[in-house]
N, C-alpha and C positions, 0 to 999 in steps of 0.2 A: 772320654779319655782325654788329659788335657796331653796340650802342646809338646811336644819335646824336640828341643835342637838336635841338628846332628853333632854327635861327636867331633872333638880335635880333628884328630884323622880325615874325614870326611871334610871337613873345613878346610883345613890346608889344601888337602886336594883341588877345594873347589878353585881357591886363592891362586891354584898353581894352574890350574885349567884357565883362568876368566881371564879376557886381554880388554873386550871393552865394556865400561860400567856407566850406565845411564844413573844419574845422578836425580832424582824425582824431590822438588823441593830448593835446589840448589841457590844459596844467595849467591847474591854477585857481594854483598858486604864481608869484607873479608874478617871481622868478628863475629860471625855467627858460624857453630858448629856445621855447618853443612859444607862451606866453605874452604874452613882449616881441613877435615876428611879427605873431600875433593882434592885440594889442592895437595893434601899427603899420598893420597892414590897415586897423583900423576908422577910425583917423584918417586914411589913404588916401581913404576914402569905401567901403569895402565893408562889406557884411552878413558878418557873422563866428557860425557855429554852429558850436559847441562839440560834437564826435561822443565822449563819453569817459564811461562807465560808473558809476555811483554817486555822480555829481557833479549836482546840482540846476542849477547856472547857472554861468559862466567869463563876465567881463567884459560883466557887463547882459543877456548872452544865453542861455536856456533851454539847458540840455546833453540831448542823447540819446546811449544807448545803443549803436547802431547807424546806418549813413547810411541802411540800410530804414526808420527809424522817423521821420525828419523829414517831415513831411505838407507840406509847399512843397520844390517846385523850387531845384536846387544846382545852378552852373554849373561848380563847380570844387571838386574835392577834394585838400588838402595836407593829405600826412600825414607825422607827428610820431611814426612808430614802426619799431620793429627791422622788418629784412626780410624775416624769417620772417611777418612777418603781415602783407606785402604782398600777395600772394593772394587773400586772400579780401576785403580793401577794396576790389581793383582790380575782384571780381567784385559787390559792392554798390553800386561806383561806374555801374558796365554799368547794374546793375537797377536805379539812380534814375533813369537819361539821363542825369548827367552829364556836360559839356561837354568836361570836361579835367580830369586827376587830374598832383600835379603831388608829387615825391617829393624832400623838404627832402635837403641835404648830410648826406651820409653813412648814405642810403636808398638802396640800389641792391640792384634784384629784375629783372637782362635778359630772363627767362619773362613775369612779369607785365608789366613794360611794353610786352612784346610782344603780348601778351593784349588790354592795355586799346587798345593802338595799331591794332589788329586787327578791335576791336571800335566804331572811328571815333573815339577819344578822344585828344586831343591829350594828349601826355603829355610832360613835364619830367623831370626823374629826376637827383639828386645835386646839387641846384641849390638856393639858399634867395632862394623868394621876394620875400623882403625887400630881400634884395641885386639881385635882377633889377629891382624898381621903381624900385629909388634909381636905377640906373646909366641905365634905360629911358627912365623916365616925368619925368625931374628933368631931366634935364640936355639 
């Protein structure tokens, strides 16, 4: 059975439940799409961590590593990379609690989001955030 999003409804919801979003992927270059998102989430009103390796800080906020290594609570993880390395964020999304992991356009992994939807996380998948707020939460 393939993939299906959740509905509008469900979406807003989540939009209106999620306060911090781990950001998996995130440039510090502020022309690249992971970037502009980010940095429109914060002016949304959400807490935005920066999950991307060797990077000190992305837009005010401390970067880690890994989503294991952020020491506070993540309601929602959007990730910013190829689908080969959906896998194993969907499996560090499980092991923070995460609320809901949510997979920008042009990330599609139907194993993993089955995984993480499996494991009670609302999952998104081929969607870009940013466009789900405006059309959601705006109008």
């Amino acid at each position: 059975m393939p993939f299906i999003n959740p509905g509008p409804d469900a979406v807003r919801d989540l939009l209106r439940q999620v306060r911090t979003i781990a950001v998996v992927g995130l440039s510090p270059r502020p022309d690249r799409p992971s970037h502009t998102v980010a940095r429109a989430l914060q002016r949304f009103g959400y807490r935005i961590v920066p999950v991307r390796p060797a990077v000190a800080e992305v837009l005010g906020e401390r970067a880690y590593a890994r989503l294991t290594d952020i020491p506070f609570p993540v309601d929602l993880v959007d990730v910013f990379r190829a689908p080969e390395h959906v896998p194993a964020v969907v499996e560090e999304a499980i092991a923070i609690g995460a609320k809901a992991i949510w997979l920008q356009e042009g990330v599609v992994h139907e194993q993993a989001a089955e995984r993480a939807r499996a494991a009670g996380l609302i999952v998104v998948m081929d969607r870009c955030i940013y466009k789900d707020y405006l059309a959601l939460m705006t109008a």
